[in-house]
N, C-alpha and C positions, 0 to 999 in steps of 0.2 A: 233629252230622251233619245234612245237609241231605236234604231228599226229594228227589221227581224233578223239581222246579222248576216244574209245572203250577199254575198258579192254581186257586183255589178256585172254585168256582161260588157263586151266592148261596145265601144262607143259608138260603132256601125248597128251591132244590135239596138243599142236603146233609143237611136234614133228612129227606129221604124217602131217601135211601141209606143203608144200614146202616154199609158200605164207607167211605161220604164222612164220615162222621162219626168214625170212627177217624183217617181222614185230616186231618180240623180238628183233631181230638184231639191228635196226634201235630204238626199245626203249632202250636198253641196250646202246646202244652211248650215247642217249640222259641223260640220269639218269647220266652216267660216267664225262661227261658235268659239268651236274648241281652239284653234289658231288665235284669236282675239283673247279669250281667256289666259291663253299660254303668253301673250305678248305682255299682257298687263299683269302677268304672276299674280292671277285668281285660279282660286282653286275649281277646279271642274266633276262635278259628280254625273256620271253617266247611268242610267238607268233604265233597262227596257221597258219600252212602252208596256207591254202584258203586265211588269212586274209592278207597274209604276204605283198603282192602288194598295198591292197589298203591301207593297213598301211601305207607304204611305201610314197607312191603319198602322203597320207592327211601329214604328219611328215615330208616327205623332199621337200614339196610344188611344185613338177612335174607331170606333167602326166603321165597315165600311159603307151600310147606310147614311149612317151620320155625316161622315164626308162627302158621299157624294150630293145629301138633301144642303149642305152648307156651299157647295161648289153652285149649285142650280138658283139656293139665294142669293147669291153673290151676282151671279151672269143678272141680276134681275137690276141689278144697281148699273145696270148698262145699258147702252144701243147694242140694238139686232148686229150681227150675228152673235150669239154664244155659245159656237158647234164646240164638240168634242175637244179639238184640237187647244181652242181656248181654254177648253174645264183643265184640260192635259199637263197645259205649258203654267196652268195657275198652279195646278198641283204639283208639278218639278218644282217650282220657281217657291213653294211654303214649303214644301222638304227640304231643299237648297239651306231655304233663310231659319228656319228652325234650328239647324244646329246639331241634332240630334244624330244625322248621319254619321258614323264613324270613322268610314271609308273616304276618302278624296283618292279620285285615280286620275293621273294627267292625262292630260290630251295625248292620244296618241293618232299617229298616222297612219292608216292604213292605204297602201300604193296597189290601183286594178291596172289588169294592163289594158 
């Protein structure tokens, strides 16, 4: 899943944000991802977070109730936590594995200064 596509600020700034540093955090996963993907030549589908659901519905042809009441029974076959983030990375991770996507786009790099 992709964030909101905003650049980073330097590295002096996001150390003084508590916020921005979750936010490198969360790009620095991402990037580690993609680089791992590219190493092992698997294919990588990026997808924004916003977009992720109605992807979702239009490629795995359900609603988006239906998928989100099937993402909430699912967290239930689990231990606590099953925040967002979890419902998120289940939903990339059955678009992924479905098949249906048609698009594969590599990994690319993008370099802040």
């Amino acid at each position: 899943m992709l964030a909101s596509g905003r650049a980073l600020p330097p590295l002096e700034e996001i150390l003084e944000s508590h916020a921005l540093i979750h936010t490198a955090d969360g790009e620095l996963f991402r990037e580690a991802l993609a680089d791992a993907c590219a190493q092992c030549k698997l294919p990588l589908q990026r997808v924004k977070e916003k977009k992720l659901l109605a992807e979702a519905t239009h490629s795995l042809g359900q609603t988006e109730p239906t998928l989100v009441k099937q993402l909430a029974e699912l967290g239930q076959t689990f231990d606590a936590p099953w925040t967002q983030d979890e419902k998120l990375a289940t939903l990339a991770a059955w678009l992924a594995l479905s098949g249906k996507k048609k698009e594969c786009r590599p990994a690319s790099r993008t370099k802040s200064a």
